[in-house]
C-alpha positions as CSV (number, residue, x, y, z in Angstrom):
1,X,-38.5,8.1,-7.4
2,X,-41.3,6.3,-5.2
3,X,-39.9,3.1,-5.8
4,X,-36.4,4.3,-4.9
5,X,-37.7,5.8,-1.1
6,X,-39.6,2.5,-1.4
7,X,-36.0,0.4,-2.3
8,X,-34.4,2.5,0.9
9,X,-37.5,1.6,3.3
10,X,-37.0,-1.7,2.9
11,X,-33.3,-2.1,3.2
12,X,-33.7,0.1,6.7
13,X,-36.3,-2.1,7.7
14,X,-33.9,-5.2,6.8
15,X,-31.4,-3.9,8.6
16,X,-33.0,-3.1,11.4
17,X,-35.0,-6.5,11.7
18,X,-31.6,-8.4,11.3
19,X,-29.8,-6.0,13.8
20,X,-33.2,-6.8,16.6
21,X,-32.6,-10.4,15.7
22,X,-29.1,-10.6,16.6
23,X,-28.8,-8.8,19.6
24,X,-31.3,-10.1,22.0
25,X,-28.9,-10.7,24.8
26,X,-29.9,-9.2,27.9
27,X,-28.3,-6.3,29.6
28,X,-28.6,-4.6,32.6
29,X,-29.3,-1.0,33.1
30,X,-28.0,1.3,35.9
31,X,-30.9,3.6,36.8
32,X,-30.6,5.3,40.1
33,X,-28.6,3.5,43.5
34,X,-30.7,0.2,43.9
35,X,-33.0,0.6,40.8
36,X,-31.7,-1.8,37.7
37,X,-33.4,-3.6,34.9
38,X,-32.7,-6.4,32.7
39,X,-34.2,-6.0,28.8
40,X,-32.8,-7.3,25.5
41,X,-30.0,-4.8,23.8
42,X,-32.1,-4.2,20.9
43,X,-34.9,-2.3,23.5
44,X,-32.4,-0.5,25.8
45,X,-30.7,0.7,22.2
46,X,-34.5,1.4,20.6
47,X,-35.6,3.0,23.9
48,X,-32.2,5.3,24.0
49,X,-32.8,6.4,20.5
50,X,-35.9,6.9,21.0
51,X,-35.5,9.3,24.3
52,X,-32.9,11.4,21.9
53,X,-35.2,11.8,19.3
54,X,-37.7,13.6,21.8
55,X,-34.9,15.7,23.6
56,X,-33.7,17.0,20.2
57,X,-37.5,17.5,19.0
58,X,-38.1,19.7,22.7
59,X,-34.9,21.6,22.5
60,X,-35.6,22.5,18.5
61,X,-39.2,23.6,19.2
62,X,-38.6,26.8,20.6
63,X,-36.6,27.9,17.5
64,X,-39.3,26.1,15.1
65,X,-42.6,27.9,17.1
66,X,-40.2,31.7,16.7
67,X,-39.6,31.1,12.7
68,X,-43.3,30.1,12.1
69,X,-44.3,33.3,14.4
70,X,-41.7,35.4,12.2
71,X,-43.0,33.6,8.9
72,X,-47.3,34.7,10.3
73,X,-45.6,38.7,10.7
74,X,-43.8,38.1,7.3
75,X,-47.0,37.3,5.6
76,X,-49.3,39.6,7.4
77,X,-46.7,42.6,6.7
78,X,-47.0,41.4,2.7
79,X,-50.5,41.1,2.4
80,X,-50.3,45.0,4.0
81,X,-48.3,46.1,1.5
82,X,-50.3,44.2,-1.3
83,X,-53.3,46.6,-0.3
84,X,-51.3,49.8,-0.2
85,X,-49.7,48.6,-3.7
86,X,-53.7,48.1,-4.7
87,X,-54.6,51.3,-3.4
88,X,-51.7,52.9,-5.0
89,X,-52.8,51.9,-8.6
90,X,-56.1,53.0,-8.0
91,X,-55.4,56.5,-7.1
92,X,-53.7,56.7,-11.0
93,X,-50.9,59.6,-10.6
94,X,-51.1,60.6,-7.2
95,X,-47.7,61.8,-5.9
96,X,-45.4,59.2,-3.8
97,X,-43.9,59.8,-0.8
98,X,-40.7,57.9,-1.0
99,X,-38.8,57.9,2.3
100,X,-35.1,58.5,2.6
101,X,-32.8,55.0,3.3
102,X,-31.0,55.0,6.7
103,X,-27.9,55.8,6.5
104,X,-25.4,53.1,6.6
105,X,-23.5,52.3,9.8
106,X,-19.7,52.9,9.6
107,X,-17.6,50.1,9.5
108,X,-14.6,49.0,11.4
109,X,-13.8,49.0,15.0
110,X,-15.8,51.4,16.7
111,X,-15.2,49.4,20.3
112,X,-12.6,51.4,21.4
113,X,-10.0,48.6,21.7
């Protein structure tokens, strides 16, 4: 399996060297009214990617930082319950309180419409 991510690495790699190699034409880019610069393709299409990759990294973080803080609760409500379950089996027969399930919400349209 190594030497197949290995296999892929190096074919990317080839294509992207071959693509950089090709396209080194310069292009102008457009800023701002009075602010343009000339670079090869390959950069203005490397930098491009590159500014994508960290707008889709900042606009996924949010979600990623609220699963891992859901994921800390998760494992701090477990380890809670691992204790109770502990002190459970040490008490031998003690009675359980089981409580009742909520009831289950009706279903269809209750919206009025």
């Amino acid at each position: 399996m190594k030497i197949l991510a290995w296999v892929v690495r190096l074919a990317l790699f080839l294509v992207v060297l071959t693509f950089s190699i090709r396209n080194t034409d310069l292009v102008t880019v457009k800023w701002l009214p009075g602010l343009e610069i000339q670079v090869q393709l390959v950069v203005a299409l490397l930098l491009a990617l590159l500014l994508g990759a960290v707008f889709a990294w900042i606009s996924l973080l949010p979600s990623w930082l609220k699963a891992k803080r859901a994921a800390s609760v998760a494992s701090k409500n477990a380890e809670r319950l691992e204790r109770e379950l502990t002190q459970l089996k040490a008490q031998g027969n003690a009675p359980v309180v089981v409580e009742e399930p909520m009831p289950a919400l009706p279903i269809g349209p209750s919206h009025g419409i």
